[in-house]
C-alpha positions in Angstrom: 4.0 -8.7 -40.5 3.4 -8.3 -37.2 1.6 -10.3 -35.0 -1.9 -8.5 -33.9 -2.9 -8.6 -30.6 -6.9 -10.1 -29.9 -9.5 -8.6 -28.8 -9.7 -9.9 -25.0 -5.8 -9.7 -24.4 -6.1 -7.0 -21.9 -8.6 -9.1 -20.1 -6.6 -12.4 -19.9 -3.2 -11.0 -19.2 -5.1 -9.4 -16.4 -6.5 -13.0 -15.4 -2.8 -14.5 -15.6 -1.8 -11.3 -13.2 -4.6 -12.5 -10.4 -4.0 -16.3 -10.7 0.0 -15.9 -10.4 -0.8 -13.4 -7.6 -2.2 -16.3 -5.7 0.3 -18.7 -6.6 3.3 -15.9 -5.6 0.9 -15.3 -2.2 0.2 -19.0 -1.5 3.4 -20.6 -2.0 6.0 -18.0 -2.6 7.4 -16.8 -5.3 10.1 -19.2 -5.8 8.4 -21.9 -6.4 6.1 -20.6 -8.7 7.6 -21.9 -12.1 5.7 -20.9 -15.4 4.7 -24.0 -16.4 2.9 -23.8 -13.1 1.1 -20.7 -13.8 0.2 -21.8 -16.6 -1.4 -24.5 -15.3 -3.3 -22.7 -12.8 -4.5 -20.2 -15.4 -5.8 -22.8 -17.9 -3.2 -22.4 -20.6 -0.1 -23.8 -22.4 3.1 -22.7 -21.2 3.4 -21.5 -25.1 0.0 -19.1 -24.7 1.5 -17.7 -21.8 4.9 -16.3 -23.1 2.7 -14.8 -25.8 1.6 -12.9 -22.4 5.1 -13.0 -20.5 8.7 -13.7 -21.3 9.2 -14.5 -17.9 8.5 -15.0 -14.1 10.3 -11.7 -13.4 8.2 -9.5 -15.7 4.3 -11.0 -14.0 5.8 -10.6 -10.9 6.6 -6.5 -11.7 3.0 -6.2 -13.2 1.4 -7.6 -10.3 3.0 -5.2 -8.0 2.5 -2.0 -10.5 -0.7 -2.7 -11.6 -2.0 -2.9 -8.0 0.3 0.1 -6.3 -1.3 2.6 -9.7 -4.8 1.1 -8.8 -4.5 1.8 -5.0 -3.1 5.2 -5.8 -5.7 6.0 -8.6 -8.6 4.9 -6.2 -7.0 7.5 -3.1 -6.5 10.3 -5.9 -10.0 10.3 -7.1 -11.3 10.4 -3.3 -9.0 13.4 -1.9 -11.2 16.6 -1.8 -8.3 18.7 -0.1 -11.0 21.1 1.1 -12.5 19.3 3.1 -12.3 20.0 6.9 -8.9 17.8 7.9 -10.0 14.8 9.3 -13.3 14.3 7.0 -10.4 13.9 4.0 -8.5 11.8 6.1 -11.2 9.4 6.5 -12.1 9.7 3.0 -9.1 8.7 2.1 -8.6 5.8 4.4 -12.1 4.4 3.3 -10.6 4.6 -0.3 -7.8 2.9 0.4 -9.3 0.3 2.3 -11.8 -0.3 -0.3 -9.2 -0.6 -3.2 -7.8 -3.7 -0.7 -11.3 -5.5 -1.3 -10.4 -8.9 -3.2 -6.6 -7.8 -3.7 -5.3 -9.7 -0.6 -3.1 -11.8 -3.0 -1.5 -8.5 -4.4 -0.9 -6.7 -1.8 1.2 -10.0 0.4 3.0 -10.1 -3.1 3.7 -6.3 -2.6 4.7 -6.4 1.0 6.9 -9.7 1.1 8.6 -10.0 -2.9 8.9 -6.4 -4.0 12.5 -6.4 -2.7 13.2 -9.3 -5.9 12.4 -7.0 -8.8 15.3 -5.3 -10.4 16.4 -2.3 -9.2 15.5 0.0 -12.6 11.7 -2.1 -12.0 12.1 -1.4 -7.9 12.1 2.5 -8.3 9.8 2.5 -10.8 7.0 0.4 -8.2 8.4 2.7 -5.3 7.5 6.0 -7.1 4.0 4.9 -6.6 4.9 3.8 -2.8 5.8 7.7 -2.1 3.5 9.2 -3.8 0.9 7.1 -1.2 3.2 7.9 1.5 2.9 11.6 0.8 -1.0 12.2 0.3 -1.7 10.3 3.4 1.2 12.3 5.1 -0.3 15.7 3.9 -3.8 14.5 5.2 -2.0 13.4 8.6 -0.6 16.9 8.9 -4.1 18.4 8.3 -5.6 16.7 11.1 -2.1 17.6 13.2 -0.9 20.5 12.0 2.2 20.8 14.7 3.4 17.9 13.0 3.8 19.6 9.8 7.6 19.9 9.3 8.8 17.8 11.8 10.5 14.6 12.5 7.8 13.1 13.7 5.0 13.4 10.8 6.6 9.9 9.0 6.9 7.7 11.9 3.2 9.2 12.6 2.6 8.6 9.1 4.3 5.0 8.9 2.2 3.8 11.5 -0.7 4.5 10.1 0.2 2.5 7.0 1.0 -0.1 9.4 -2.4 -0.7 10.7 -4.1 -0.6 6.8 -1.7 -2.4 5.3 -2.0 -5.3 7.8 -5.4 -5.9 8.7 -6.0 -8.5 5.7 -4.9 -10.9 8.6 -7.7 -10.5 10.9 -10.7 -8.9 9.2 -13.0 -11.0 7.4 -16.1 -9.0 5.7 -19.2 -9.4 7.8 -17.3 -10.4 11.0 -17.5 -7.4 12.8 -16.0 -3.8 11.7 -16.7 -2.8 8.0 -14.2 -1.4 6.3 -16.1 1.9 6.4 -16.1 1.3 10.4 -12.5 0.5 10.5 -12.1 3.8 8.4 -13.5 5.6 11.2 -11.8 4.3 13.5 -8.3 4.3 12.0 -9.1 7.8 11.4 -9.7 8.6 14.8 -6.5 7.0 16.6 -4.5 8.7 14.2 -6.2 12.4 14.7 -6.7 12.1 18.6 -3.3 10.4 19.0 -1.3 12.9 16.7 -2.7 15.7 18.3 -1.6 14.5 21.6 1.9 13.8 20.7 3.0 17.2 21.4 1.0 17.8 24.6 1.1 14.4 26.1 4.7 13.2 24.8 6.1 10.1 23.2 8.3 7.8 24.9 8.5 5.8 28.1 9.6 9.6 30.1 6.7 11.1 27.8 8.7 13.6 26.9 6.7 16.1 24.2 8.3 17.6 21.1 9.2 20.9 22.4 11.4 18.8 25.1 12.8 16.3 22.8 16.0 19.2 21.8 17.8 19.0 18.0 19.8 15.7 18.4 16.3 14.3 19.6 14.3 14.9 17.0 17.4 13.8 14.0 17.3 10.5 16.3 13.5 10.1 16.0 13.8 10.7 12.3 16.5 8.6 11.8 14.8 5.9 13.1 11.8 6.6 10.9 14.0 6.4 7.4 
């Protein structure tokens, strides 16, 4: 017969998910042995393979689980008609509020994705994109000359680049909220995209129109 599953399984392979997120955050991956996380989540090394056959297989759910929340939270706040850079902030305050208490998950994402399998990498990545591509299409909104170019993903990259990040300076109550720092991500991508093609990039500040066709496949190249 087989084995049922109880009632509060959900909830404490969830709990082993956050304590090993810690322990892959705090002291790296490699060192984190199963009899060690089961240690830290209270439990025999027995209960947990009930959970987990393996390291390999928390390590995945830690990363999906928190790349389909992230991307669940931005869904539900895109309103695509709203005017360009009111959905743009929108979805930056979602994102930023979907960070709140997952600071464990997301250094796990950043720094030990690259060790999952490849089958288990493009399955985690799939989410990744999909990120990429609202936030992208939001970008464009706010810049529509970007629309099409070369230039929308480093645009967009760097924008990801300041979110993703600022786990290592802002502490809650210390300054910005994260409804400020919304805002004001919001801003420096809007007001600076829309300057790009004006103003120019580079150290000549040469604009788009000037940059010519091997230009542009450069920029992009350098984006990919």
């Amino acid at each position: 017969m087989a084995r049922t599953r109880a009632s509060d399984y959900d909830d404490k392979s969830r709990a082993i998910l956050d304590r090993s997120a810690e322990l892959f955050a705090a002291h790296g991956y490699d060192r984190a042995s199963m009899s060690r996380i089961a240690e830290a989540c209270g439990v025999s090394k027995a209960n947990l393979y009930h959970y987990y056959r393996d390291k390999d297989e928390i390590l995945f759910d830690v990363i999906r689980l928190h790349l389909e929340e992230l991307l669940e939270a931005v869904e539900a706040a895109d309103r695509p008609g709203l005017p360009a850079e009111a959905r743009l902030r929108s979805l930056t305050e979602a994102l930023l509020e979907a960070y709140r208490d997952a600071d464990a998950q997301h250094k796990v994402q950043i720094n030990h994705l690259g060790l999952l399998s490849a089958e288990r990498q493009a399955e985690v990545k799939a989410s990744e994109r999909e990120l990429v591509r609202l936030f992208s299409e939001a970008i464009a909104g706010v810049a529509p000359h970007l629309a099409g170019t070369a230039l929308l993903k480093p645009v967009t990259m760097s924008f990801f680049g300041m979110v993703n990040w600022h786990y290592l300076w802002f502490r809650p109550g210390a300054g910005l909220t994260r409804a400020d720092y919304a805002g004001l991500v919001t801003r420096l991508i809007a007001q600076g995209a829309q300057g790009i093609g004006a103003q120019g990039i580079g150290a000549q500040g040469i604009g788009t129109q000037g940059i010519g066709e091997q230009g542009v496949a450069e920029v992009g190249a350098a984006g990919e």
